[in-house]
N, C-alpha and C positions, 0 to 999 in steps of 0.2 A: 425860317431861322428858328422861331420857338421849336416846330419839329425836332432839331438840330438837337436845339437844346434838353428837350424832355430824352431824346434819344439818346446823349450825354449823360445827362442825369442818371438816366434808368444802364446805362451800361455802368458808370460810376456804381450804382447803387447796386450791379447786379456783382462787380467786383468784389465787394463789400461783404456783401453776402459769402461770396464762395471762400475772401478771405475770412470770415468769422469762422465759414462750414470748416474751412481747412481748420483754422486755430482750433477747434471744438472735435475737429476728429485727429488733430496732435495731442490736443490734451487729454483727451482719453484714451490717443495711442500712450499717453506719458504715464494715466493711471495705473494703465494695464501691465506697461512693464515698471513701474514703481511696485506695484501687487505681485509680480513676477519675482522682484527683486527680492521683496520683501520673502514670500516663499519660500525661494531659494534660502536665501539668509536663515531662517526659519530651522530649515531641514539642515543646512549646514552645521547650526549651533546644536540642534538634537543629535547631528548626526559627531558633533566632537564632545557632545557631553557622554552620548552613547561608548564612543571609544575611550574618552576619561575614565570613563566608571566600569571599560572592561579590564585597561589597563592595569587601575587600582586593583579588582577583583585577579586580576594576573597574578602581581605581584604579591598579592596578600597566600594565594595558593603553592608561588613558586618561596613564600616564607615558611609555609607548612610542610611543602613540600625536605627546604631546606631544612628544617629543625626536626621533623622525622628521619630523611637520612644520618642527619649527626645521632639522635638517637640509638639509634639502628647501629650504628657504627662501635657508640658507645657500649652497648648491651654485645654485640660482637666480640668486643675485644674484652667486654669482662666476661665471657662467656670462654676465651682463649685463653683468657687468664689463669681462668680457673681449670679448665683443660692443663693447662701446665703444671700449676701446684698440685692437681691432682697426681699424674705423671709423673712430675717429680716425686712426690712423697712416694708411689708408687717403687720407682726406683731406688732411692733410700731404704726403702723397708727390704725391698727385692736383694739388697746388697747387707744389712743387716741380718736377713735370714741366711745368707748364701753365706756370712762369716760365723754363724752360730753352725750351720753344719760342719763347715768346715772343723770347729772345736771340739763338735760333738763328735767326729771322724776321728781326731786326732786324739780324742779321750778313749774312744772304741780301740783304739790301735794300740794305743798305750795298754788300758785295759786285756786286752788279747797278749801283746807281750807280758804284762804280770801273772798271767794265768797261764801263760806256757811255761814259765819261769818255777812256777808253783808247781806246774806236771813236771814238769823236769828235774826238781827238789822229791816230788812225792818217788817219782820212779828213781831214783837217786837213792833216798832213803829203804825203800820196799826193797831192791839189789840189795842195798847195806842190810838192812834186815835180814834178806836171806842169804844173803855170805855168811852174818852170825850164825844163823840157823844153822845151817850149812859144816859153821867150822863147831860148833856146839855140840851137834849131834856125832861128829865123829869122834872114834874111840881117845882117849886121853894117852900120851904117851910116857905118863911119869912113872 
């Protein structure tokens, strides 16, 4: 019967045991995925602060990005602008010379009839001249 009992005992106590062994290699299965966890966790916060701080760096390039095209745009269009005014005055002046010919044509013309006018007086006159001639030189009938 003591038999019984130490053999009792010792299975008891060998239970004991394997329940500790077990508890002691839960707890350290518990460690290891708590360290696991932890890790993870770890790399997750690195890995969203990594994307915070590319996003940030995004946004700050697609700001530069944006205030250069406005730029660009701006300088474009004063760049048109001035294309235009240019152009235009271009045209103005193109249309100011083209009405001074025109005057200076119509002065030419006018001019050319006053001097035809004038040939046409001088050889008018010269006929007349030589008609007196003409009737001068013949004998007198008085």
């Amino acid at each position: 019967v003591k038999y019984k009992q130490v053999m009792d005992q010792m299975h008891l106590e060998k239970e004991k045991i394997m329940e500790l062994k077990t508890n002691k290699e839960t707890e350290e299965q518990m460690v290891q995925w708590q360290q696991a966890y932890h890790d993870a966790m770890t790399k997750k916060d690195e890995a969203e602060y990594t994307l915070q701080k590319g996003m940030e760096r995004l946004r700050e390039l697609r700001e530069i990005q944006s205030a250069y095209l406005n730029k660009r745009e701006e300088e474009d269009a004063a760049i048109w602008n001035d294309f235009q005014e240019r152009y235009d005055a271009a045209l103005e002046e193109r249309k100011v010379c083209e009405e001074l010919l025109k005057g200076s044509e119509e002065e030419m013309m006018r001019l050319q009839g006053e001097m035809q006018q004038v040939a046409t007086e001088l050889k008018l006159e010269e006929e007349e001249e030589e008609e007196n001639v003409r009737l001068n030189s013949l004998p007198s009938m008085d």
